[in-house]
C-alpha positions in Angstrom: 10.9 -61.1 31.8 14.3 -60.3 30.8 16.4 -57.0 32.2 17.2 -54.9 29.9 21.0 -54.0 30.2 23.2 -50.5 29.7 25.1 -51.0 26.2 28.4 -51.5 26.7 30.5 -47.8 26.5 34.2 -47.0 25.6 36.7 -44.3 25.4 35.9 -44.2 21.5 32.2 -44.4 21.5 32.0 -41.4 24.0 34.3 -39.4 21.1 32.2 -40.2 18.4 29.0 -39.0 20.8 30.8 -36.1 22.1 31.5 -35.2 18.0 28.4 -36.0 17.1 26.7 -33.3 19.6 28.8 -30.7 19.0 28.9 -30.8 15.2 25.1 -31.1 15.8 24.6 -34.2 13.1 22.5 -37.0 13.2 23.6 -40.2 13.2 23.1 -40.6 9.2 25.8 -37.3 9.1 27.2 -38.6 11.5 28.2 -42.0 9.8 28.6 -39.9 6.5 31.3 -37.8 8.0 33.2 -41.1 9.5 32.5 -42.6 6.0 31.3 -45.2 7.6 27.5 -47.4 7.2 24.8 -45.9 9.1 24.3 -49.6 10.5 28.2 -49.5 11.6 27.7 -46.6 13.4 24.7 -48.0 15.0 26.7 -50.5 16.3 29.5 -48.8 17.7 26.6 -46.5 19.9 25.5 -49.1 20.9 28.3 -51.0 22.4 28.0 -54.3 20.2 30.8 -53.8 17.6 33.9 -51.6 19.0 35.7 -49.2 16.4 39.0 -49.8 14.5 42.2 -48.2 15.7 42.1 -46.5 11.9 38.9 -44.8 13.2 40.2 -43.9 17.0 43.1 -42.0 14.2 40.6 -40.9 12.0 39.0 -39.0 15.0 41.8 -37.7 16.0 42.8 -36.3 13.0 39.7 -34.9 12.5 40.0 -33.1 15.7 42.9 -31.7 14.8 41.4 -30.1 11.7 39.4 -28.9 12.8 41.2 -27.4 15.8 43.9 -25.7 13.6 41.8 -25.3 10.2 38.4 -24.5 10.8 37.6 -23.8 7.3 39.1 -26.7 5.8 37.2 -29.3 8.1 33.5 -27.8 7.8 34.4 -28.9 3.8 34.4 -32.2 5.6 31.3 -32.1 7.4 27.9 -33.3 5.5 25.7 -30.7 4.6 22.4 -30.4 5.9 19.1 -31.1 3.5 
């Protein structure tokens, strides 16, 4: 039998969850407003691939907008079907 194990977490991967949930988008959106793979993504959440420092940025720009521009970042968000 082999123990299952808790996917590796980081600073990063907590954003992108933390983003996630409050802009209420799956994981699809969510990948879509990273402009990112879906399967990237995937990895990221779960610990076996670890972000880009041009995606830690992209996050934090992101934050920013849509701190200080509300209207201009949910143009940036995908749009529900």
């Amino acid at each position: 039998m082999t123990a299952q194990t808790e996917p590796k977490t980081n600073e990063t991967t907590e954003q992108i969850r933390t983003v996630q949930a409050r802009l209420g988008l799956s994981q699809k959106e969510m990948a879509m407003y990273l402009g990112v793979p879906h399967g990237t993504l995937c990895n990221w959440l779960q610990g076996t691939r670890e972000p880009s420092v041009v995606v830690k940025r992209l996050l934090y720009v992101l934050g920013t907008v849509e701190a200080l521009a509300p209207a201009l970042h949910s143009a940036l968000v995908p749009e529900r079907k």
